[in-house]
Structure formats: structure tokens, C-alpha cells
C-alpha positions in Angstrom: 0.0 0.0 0.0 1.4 3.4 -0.9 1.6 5.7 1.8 3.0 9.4 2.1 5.4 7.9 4.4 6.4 5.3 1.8 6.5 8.8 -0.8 9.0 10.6 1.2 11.5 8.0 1.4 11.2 7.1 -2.1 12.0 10.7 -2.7 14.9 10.9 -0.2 16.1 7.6 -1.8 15.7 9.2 -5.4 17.6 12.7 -4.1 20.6 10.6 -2.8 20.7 8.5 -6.2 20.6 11.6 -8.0 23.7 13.3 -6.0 25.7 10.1 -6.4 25.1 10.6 -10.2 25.9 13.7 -10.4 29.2 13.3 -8.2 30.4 10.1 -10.4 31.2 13.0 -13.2 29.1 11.3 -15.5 29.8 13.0 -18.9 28.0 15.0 -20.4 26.0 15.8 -17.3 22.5 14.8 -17.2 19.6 17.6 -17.1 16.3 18.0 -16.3 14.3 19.0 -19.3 16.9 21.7 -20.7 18.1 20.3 -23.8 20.6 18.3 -21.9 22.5 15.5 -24.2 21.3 13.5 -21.7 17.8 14.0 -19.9 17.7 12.6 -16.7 14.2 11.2 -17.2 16.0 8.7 -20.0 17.5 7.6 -17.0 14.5 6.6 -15.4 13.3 4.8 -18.4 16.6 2.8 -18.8 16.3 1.9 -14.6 12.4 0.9 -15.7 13.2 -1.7 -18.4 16.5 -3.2 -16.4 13.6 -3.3 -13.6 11.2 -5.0 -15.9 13.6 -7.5 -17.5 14.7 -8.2 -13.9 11.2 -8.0 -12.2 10.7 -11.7 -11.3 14.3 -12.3 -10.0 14.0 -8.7 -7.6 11.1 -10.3 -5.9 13.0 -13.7 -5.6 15.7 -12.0 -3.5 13.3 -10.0 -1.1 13.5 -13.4 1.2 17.2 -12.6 1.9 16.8 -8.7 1.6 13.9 -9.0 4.8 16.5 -11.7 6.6 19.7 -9.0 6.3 17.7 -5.8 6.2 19.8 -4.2 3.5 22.6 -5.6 0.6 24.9 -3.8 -1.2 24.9 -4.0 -5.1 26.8 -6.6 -5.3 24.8 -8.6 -3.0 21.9 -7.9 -4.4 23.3 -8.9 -7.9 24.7 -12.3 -6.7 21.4 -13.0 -5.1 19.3 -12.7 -8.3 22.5 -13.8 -10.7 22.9 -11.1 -12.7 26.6 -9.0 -12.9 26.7 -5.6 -11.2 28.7 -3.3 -13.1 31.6 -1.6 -11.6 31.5 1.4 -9.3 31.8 5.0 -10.5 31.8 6.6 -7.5 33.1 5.4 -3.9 30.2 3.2 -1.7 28.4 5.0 1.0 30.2 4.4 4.1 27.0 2.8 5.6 26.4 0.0 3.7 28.1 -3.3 4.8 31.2 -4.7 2.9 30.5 -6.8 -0.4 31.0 -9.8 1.3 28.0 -9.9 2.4 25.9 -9.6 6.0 26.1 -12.1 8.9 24.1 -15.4 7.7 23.9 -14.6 3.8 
């Protein structure tokens, strides 16, 4: 059920996405609607159809994602089998190592 709670964190989550693009100094810079090379609301259409192709994998994993409470990338990619592209930018210092959590 979608709740204003649930709205707001989706929205924090976006805005921290969004500054972790924008501080990978992704090339040319994406915009918002400007005549950007690259409009950021491609980007959201790319993230949709890797979502879609992915869908039925995602909610295979969200057994292990409730057990651990969060996983990294990585984590998350070796749970549904799928490669995670390298880093462009440095991982938040809150998310646990690669390796994976306690029990995984």
C-alpha cells in the first residue's frame, strides 16, 4: 500500500541516487528538461526496463533482503545472478562490505 510515508522515502532515496550521479562525473552531465545530451528522465526509463527485465528475479531476492535488512549491489546482484557493473563513484560508508551480512 502506498503511503505518504512510503512517498517521502522514495523521494529521499531518489535525491541521494541523484547526487551520487551527479558526483560520479558522469559525462556529459544529465539535465532536467533543458536540452541536456542527456535528460535525466531517460534515465529513469533505462532503470524501468532493467527493472522489468529483472522483475521476477527482484522479488525472488526479497527473502534474503527481509532476513539482512539491506545488501549492497553486489549482494543484491549475486542474489538474483545477474553481474553488477563496476563502481563509479566510492560506496556509502553505511552500507556493509561486499562480502555480504552475517548469515547470507
Amino acid at each position: 500500500m502506498w503511503t505518504t510515508d512510503r512517498a517521502a522515502l522514495a523521494e529521499i532515496q531518489a535525491s541521494a541516487d541523484r547526487t551520487m550521479l551527479f558526483a560520479s562525473g558522469l559525462q556529459p552531465r544529465p539535465g532536467f528538461g533543458d536540452g541536456s545530451e542527456i535528460d535525466y528522465s531517460l534515465l529513469h526509463s533505462v532503470a524501468d526496463e532493467i527493472l522489468d527485465a529483472h522483475w521476477d528475479q527482484v522479488l525472488a531476492a526479497l527473502p534474503v533482503l527481509t532476513r539482512v535488512g539491506q545488501l549492497t549491489g553486489d549482494q543484491f546482484a549475486a542474489c538474483i545472478g545477474i553481474p553488477n557493473p563496476p563502481r563509479t563513484v566510492a560506496p556509502l560508508a553505511h552500507v556493509p562490505s561486499a562480502a555480504g551480512p552475517p548469515g547470507w
